[in-house]
N, C-alpha and C positions, 0 to 999 in steps of 0.2 A: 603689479602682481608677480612677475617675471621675477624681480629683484627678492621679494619678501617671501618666494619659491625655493630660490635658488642661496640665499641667508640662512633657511630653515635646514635643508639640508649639511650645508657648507658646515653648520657649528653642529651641528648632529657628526658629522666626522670629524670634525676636530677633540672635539670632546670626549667621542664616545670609542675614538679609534681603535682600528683591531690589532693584535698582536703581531709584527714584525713590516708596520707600512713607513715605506721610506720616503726622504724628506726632498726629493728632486726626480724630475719627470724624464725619462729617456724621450729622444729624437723619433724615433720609428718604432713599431714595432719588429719584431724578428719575422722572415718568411718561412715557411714551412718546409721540413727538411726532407718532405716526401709525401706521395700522397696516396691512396690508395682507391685504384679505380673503382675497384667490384664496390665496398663499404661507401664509400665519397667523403671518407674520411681523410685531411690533413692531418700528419705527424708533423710536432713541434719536438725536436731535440736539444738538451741541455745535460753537462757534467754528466753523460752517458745513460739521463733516463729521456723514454721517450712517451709524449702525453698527445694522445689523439681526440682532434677536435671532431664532433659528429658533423654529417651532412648539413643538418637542418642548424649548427650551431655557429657554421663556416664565416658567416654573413653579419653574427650578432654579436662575436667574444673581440676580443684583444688579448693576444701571450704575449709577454714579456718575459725577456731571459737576463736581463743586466739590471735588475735589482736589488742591492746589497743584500745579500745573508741569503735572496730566495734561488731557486733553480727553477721556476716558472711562478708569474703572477698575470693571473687572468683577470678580466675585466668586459663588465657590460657595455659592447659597444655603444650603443645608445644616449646612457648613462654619463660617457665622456664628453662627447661630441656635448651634449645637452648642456655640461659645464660650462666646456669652452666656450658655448656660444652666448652663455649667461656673464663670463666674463669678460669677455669680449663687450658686451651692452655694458656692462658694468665700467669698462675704462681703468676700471681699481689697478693695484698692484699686484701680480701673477702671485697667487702664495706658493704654488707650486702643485705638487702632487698632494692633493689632500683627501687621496682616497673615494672621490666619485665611481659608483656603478664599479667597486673590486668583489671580485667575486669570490676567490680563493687563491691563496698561495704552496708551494710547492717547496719546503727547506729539510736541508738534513744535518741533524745533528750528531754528533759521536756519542759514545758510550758516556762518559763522565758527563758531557752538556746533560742527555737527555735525564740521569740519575738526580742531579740539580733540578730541574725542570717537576722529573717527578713530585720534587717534597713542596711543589707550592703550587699555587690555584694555576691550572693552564687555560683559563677561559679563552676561546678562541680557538687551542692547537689542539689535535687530535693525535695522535701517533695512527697509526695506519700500516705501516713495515718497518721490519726490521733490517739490517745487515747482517752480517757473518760477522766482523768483529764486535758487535755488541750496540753500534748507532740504528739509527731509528729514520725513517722520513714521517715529516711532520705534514698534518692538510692543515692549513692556516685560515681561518675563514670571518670573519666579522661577525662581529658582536651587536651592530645595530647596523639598520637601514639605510643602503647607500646607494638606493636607487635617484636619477635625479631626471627630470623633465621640464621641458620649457614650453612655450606658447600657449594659448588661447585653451586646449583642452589637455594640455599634459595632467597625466595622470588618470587619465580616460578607463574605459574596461581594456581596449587594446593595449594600453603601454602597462597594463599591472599586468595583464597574462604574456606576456612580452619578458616581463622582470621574473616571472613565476615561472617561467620553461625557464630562461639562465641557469636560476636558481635551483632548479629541480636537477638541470643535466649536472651542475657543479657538486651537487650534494652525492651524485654518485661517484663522483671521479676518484677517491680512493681505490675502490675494491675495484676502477675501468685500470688506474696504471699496476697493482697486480698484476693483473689478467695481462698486460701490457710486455711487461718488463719482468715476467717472471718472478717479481718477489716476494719475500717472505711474509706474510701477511701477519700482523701482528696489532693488537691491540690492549691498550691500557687506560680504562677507567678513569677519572679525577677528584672523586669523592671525597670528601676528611677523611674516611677511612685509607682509603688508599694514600697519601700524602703522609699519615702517622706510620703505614709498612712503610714507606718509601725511607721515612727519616729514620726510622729504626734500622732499616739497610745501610743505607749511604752517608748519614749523618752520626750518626749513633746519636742524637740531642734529644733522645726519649727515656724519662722517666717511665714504667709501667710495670704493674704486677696483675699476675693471673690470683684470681679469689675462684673459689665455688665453695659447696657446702661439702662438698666427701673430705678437704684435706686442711681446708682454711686458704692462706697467703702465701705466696712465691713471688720471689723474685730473681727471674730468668737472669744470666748473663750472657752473653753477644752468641757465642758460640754453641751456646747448649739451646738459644731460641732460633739458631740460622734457620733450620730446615722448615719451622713453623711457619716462621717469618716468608723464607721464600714460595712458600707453596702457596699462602695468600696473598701475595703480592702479585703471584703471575693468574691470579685471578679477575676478571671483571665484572664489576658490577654496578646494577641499577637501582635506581630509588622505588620501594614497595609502597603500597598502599598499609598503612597502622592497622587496619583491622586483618592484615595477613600475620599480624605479630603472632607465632606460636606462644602453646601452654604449657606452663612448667616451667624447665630452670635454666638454668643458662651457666655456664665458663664466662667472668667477668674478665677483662681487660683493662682492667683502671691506668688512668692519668694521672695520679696525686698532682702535680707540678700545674696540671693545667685543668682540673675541674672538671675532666672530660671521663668516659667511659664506653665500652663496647663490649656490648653484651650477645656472646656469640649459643644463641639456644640447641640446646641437646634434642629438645624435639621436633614438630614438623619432618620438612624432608634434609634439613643440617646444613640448610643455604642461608637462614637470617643472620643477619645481624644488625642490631640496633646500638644508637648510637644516644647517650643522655648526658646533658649540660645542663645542670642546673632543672629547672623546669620543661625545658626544651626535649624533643624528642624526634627523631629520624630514624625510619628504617629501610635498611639495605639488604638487596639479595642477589647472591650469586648467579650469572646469568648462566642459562641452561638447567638453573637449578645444582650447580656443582657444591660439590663439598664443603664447608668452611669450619666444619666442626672437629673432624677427622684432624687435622693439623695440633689443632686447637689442643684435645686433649689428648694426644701422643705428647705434647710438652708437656701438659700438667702432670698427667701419669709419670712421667720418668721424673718430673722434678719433686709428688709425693715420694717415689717409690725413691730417691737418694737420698730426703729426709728421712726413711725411716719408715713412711706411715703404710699404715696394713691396709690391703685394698678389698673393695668392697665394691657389692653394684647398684652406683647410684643412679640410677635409671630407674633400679627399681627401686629405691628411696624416692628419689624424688617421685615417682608416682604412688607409692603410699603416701605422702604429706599430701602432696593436693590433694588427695582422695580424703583425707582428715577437712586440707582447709574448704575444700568444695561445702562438707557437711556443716561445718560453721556457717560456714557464710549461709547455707539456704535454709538456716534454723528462720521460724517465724511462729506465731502465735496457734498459725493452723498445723504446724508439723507437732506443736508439740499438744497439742490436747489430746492426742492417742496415740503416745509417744509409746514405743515399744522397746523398751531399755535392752530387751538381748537380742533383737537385732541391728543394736546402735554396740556391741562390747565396747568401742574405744571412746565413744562420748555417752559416758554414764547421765542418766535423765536427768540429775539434780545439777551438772556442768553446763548441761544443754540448755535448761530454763534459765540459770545465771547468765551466762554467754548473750542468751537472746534480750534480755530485760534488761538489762544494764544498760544506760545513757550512752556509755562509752564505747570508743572505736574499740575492733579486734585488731592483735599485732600476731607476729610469730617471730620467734628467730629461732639459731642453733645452738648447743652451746656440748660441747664431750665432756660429761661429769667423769664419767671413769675410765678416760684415757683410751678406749680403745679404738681409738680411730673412727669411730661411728658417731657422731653427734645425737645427740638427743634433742625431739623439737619442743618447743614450749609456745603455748598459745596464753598471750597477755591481754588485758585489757587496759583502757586509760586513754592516753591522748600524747601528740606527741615530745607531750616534756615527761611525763612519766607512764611508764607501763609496772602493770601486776602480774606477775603468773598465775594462772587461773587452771594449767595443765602442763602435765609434762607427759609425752610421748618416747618409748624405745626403738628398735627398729628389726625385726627377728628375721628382717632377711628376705621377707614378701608385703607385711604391713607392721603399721604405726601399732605399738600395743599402748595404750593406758597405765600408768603407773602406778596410780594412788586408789586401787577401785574399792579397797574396804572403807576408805576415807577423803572421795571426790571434794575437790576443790567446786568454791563458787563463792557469792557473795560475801562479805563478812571474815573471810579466811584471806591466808596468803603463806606465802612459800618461804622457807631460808634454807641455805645451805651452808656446811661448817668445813666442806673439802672433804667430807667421808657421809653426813648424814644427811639427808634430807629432812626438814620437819616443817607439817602441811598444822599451819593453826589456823585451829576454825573458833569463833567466839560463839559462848550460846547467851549472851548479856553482856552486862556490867560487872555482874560479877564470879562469872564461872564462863568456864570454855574445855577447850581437850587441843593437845597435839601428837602426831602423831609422826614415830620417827621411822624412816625406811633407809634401806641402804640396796644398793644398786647390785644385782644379782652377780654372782661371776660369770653368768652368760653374758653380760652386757643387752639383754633382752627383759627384762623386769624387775622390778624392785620387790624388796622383803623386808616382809612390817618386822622391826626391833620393837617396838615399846609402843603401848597407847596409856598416856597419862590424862586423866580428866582432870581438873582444879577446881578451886570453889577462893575467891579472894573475902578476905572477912574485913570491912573498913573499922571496922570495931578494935581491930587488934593488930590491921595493917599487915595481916599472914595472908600464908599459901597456902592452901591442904593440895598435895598432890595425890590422886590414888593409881596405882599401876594396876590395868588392866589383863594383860599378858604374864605380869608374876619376871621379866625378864630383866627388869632396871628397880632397884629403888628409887624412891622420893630423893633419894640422898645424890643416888647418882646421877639420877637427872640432873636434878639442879646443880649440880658439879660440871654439866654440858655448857660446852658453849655451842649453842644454835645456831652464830652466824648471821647473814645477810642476805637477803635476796642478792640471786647470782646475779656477778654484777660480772660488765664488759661484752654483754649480747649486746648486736647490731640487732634491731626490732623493724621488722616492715610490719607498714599496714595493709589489712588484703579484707577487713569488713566494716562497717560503719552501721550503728545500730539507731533505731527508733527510740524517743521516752517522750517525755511530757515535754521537752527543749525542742522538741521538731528531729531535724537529720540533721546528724555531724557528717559534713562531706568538703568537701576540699572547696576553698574557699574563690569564688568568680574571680579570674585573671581580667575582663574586661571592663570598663572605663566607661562613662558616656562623654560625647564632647557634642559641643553646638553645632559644629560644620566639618566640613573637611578637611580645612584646614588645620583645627583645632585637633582636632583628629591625629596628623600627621605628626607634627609639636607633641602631641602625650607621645607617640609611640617611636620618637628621637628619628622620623624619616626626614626627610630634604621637603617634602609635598607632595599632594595626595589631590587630583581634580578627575571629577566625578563628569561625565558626559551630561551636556544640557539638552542632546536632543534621542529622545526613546522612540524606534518604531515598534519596540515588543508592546509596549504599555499603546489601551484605545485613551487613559485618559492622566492625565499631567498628575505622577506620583507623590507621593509624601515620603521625605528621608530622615533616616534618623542615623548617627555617626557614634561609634565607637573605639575605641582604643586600646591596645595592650602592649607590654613592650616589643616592639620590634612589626609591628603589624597593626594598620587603619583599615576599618570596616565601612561600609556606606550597606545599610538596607534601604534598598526602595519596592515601597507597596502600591499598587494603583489597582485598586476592587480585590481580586483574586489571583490577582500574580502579583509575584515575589520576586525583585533581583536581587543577589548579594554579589558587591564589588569589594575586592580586600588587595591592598598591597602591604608587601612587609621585604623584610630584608633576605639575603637570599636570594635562589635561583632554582629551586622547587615547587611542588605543589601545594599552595596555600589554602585549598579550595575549603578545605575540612569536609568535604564531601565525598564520605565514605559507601553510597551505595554503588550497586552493580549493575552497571550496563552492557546493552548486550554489543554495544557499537564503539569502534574506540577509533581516533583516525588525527592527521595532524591539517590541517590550515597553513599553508604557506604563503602569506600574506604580506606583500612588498619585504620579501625576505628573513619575515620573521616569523619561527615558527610556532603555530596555537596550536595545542596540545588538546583535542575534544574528545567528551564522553558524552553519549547521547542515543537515543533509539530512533529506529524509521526516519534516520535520516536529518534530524532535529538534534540542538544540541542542549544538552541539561549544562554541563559545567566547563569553563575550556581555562587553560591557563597559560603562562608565556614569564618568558625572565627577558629582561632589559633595563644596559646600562646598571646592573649590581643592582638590581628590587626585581623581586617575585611581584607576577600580580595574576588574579583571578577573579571569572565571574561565574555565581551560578543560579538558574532561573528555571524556578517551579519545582525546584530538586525534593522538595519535601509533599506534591501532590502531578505526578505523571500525567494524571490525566490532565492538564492543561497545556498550553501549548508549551512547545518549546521554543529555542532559535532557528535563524534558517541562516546558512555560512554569513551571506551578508548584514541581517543584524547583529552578527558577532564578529566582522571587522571592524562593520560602524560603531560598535561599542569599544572595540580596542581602540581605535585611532581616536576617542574621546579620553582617554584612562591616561593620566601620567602618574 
């Protein structure tokens, strides 16, 4: 047992080692370069910082100072000794230091190391303080569990609350040598976001343009995006919960090179930022709630306002458009049977019952017909290989006005444009219809009816009777028009999904079923995915069922009336997809690793944890409260079942 103990650990640090552990063990440890009677605190000194060990910690750490790159490396006394003693039984070959019971390390980098550092994943290092010249001291700390025990009950309740004070005193030692050494306290984030400022600073190896809807495309160079770039960079931030996403619009940040984007929103309190790859989605917010917007569009602004373009407040655009797509989207069968057409001006009732009866998705995009810096919105229908304009909207400065209202768009009709005229054809058969042509006001706030032509086609004779109704165009010059094309080169979102006789158009299920867990882990390109054999939440032996999607394996288990959900995926966030709100949030420090819990009265609904490069999460009963929940210890014994 001893040996198959001390194996498990042993390849747990070799494998999963933390950032900056060296490859040969010093002689002794270092003694203490002072001590302090009142506190009973030992001062350890090294390259002139000094790191005090507590009373109660005197008895259980190990500093070391002559570890290459570090300026202190602590370690669980316990932890070593319990090695030694397993190699020792063992007889093997000494491999050396391989990281038993370390606790945290103590390095400092210069200015350029740390700018490097910045632009790639630092799992492990923390920054913590700064210098005067611009270097940084790093808290170095492991990535997986490196507590190790020997004999007959190692691993007892004693030697985990043993490993869990260590663990606890080490997690403060940052902000302790501050307070210590007077330094500058300093911290920086490791986000993808943060990693993209970083390479935009000190690499310059970033493709990106800012988009939004007031000016269209930009693309910043080095100098003109400094001050943007810096202001969020010396920003940190946390991973949010998706249902904190604000409403409304956002200042885009694209990636063209790398498929990436950051979408930084104008609304809330101006601290989101979300982050989209592909299908994938992350959101981040500035801690303390600080600024990220403010940056944002001071760059945009100044890079419209050198293009030229005339400014506008699209704040307040963008909240007339939602205010339009809000009213689409919550069209349904019961709004419209006592549909009150002048209290709708901008969605005329014959647009409204089209929009909602149609099989097809709703889209919207932008698109400036008349140049004036103001986009004009259009609401399409279709799917996403083809959309129709079904509306065009102006913008008068407070709301969306409606453009076509003598001659509303909706079924049967569709839109062209010729770069001067609008023309809205509606069909009334097979062989007659009308269109009708407008041109876009000199306020840039509504359109004006030029011509309404009816027709009548004869197969008899293969003619056209055109009749002008206005008296403004002949037959003649009409058909001397060229019409045009439905405006082409709008980006189209979708933002509704409608009902018909087909069921619901809705975005098509991302997950997979597989037979086991393993098979599970295999769809979703993970290493492997084992699911705990033994349940003390469940009174009786569950039934599982396994799913898959890219980058993340599901296990549900059901036993009567509880529910567990286990998921691992790639990653080092919350996987949990469990978006409701708890009044209890708190962490689990469990043989050094930390679980992340949400839960009430003391029980835990959902808790999560990263190790070794894979997220993983469980959560139970999350969808009926009133059943029970966990209690801390069936949710380590369910972690130390989870790989």
């Amino acid at each position: 047992m001893k040996t198959r103990l001390f194996l498990l650990f042993l390849c747990s640090a070799l494998i999963l080692s933390a950032a900056g552990c060296s490859s040969g063990e010093p002689e002794k440890a270092p003694e203490p370069a002072a001590a302090d009677s009142a506190s009973g605190e030992e001062v350890f000194e090294n390259e002139g910082l000094r790191l005090p060990v507590s009373e109660d910690m005197r008895d259980a750490v190990i500093v070391k100072t002559d570890e290459a790159g570090r300026i202190f490396s602590v370690y669980e006394k316990a932890s070593v000794e319990a090695a030694e003693r397993l190699r020792a039984a063992e007889a093997g070959t000494d491999p050396g230091n391989t990281g038993e019971g370390w606790l945290f390390g103590i390095e400092l980098v210069n200015e350029a190391q740390l700018h490097e550092m910045l632009c790639s994943d630092m799992s492990g290092a923390d920054v913590f303080a700064r210098t005067a010249d611009g270097g940084a001291y790093l808290y170095l700390h492991p990535t997986d569990v490196r507590m190790v025990r020997d004999g007959d009950d190692a691993y007892g309740e004693q030697d985990r609350a043993a490993w869990a004070a260590a663990t606890e005193w080490a997690a403060g030692m940052p902000g302790r040598l501050v307070e210590e050494n007077a330094l500058t306290a300093y911290r920086r984030s490791n986000t993808e976001l943060d990693m993209v400022l970083a390479r935009i600073l000190y690499r310059g190896d970033v493709h990106y343009e800012l988009t939004s809807l007031a000016h269209g495309t930009f693309t910043p160079n080095a100098a003109e995006a400094a001050p943007c770039i810096e202001a969020l960079a010396d920003l940190t931030y946390e991973y949010a919960d998706a249902s904190q996403t604000p409403d409304g619009e956002y200042i885009v940040m694209n990636l063209p090179d790398e498929d990436t984007r950051f979408d930084f929103f104008l609304g809330g309190d101006g601290s989101y930022v979300r982050k989209v790859r592909g299908d994938y989605e992350e959101l981040y917010r500035a801690e303390g709630g600080a600024d990220v917007i403010s940056p944002v569009r001071a760059l945009y602004d100044s890079l419209a306002a050198a293009a030229g373009k005339a400014d506008y407040d699209y704040e307040a655009y963008n909240a007339a458009m939602q205010s339009v797509l809000d009213e689409y989207a919550a069209l349904d069968a019961a709004a419209l049977e006592n549909y009150d057409e002048s209290a709708h001006p901008e969605l005329p009732w014959y647009t409204a019952a089209i929009a909602n009866t149609v099989r097809n998705d709703l889209y919207y995009g932008v698109y400036d017909f008349d140049g004036n810096d103001v986009p004009e919105l259009i609401i399409a229908a279709g799917d996403d290989t083809v959309q129709v304009p079904e509306a065009v909207y102006a913008f008068d400065g407070a709301k969306m006005v409606y453009l076509f209202k003598e001659h509303p768009m909706g079924e049967r009709a569709y839109l062209t444009w010729n770069g001067e005229l609008f023309a809205t054809h509606g069909s009334g058969g097979a062989a007659s219809g009308i269109v009708a042509l407008y041109r876009m006001a000199a306020d840039g706030r509504s359109a004006e009816l030029v011509e309404v032509m009816d027709y009548e086609y004869s197969p008899d004779t293969t003619t056209v009777t055109y009749t002008p109704e206005l008296g403004n165009m002949t037959p003649e010059e009409f058909t001397a028009l060229d019409l045009g094309e439905a405006p082409s080169g709008i980006e189209y979102v979708r933002f509704a999904s409608r009902k018909g006789s087909e069921g619901f158009v809705g975005m098509a299920n991302p997950w997979s079923e597989a037979a086991s867990a393993a098979e599970a882990a295999q769809g979703a390109g993970l290493d492997g995915f084992t699911i705990p054999e033994v349940f003390s939440c469940f009174p009786d032996e569950p039934t599982a069922a396994f799913l898959y999607m890219d980058g993340m394996a599901e296990a549900i288990l059901d036993a009567g009336d509880d529910h567990l959900l286990l998921r691992k995926g790639t990653g080092s966030v919350d996987i949990s997809g469990d978006y409701n709100m708890y009044p209890e949030e708190r962490d689990i420090n469990w043989k050094g690793l930390a679980i992340h819990c949400r839960g009430d009265e003391g029980m835990v609904r959902t808790a999560w944890w990263s190790f070794g490069g894979n997220a993983f999460s469980l959560s139970f009963n999350t969808d009926d409260t009133t059943l029970p929940g966990l209690t801390d210890d069936q949710v380590t014994s369910l972690v130390n079942q989870i790989q």
